[in-house]
ZAMARGU-4260 file (C-alpha; in steps of 0.2 Angstrom, whole numbers, plus 5000, padded with zeros to 4 digits):
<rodrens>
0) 5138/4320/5111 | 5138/4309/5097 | 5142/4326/5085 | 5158/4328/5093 | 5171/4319/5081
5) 5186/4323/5095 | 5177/4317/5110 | 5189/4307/5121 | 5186/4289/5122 | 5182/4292/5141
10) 5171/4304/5137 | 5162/4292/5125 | 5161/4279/5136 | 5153/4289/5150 | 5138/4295/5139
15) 5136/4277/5132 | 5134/4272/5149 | 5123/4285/5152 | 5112/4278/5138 | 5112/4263/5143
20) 5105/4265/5160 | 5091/4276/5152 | 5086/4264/5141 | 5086/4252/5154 | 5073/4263/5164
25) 5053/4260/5161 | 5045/4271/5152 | 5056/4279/5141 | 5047/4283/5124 | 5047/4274/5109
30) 5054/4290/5097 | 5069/4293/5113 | 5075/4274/5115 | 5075/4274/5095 | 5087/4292/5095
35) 5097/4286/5112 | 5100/4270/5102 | 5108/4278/5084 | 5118/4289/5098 | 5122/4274/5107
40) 5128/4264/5091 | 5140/4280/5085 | 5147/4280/5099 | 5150/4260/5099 | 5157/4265/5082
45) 5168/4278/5088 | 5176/4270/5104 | 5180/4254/5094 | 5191/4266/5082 | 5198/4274/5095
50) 5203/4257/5102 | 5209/4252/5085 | 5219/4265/5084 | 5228/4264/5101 | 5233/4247/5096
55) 5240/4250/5081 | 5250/4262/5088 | 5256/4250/5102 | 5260/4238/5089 | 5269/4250/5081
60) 5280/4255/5096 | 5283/4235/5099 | 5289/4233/5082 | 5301/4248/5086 | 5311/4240/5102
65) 5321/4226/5103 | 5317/4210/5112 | 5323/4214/5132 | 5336/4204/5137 | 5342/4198/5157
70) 5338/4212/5169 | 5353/4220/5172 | 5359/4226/5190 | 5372/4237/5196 | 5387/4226/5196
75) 5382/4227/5177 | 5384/4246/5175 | 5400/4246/5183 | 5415/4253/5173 | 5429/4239/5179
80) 5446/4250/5181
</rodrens>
């Protein structure tokens, strides 16, 4: 899972949960809980991108729209004649 660069960050999440609750069985082997965990910390890596990433772009649509002013109601949208 951790090989696929365009994972979703849903998809991520899930098999880091996954690896988590594996880990957190008895019995697992040494040589698995030491490969489950790299996985576990690319993944890590690559949802806090992703998270990065979605914020910049948020901040960047904020930047984009002006501060909103008082609600208007339908009175407002009237065209007085």
């Amino acid at each position: 899972m951790a090989e696929n660069k365009s994972a979703s960050f849903e998809a991520s999440l899930a098999r880091l949960s996954e690896i988590v609750t594996e880990l957190e069985r008895e019995g697992v082997e040494l040589e698995r809980a030491v490969k489950l965990y790299g996985e576990g910390r690319e993944l890590v890596a690559r949802c806090e991108a992703l998270l990065k990433g979605a914020e910049e772009t948020l901040r960047a649509a904020a930047a984009g729209i002006p501060a909103a002013g008082p609600p208007t109601t339908a009175e407002d949208d009237e065209i007085p004649f």
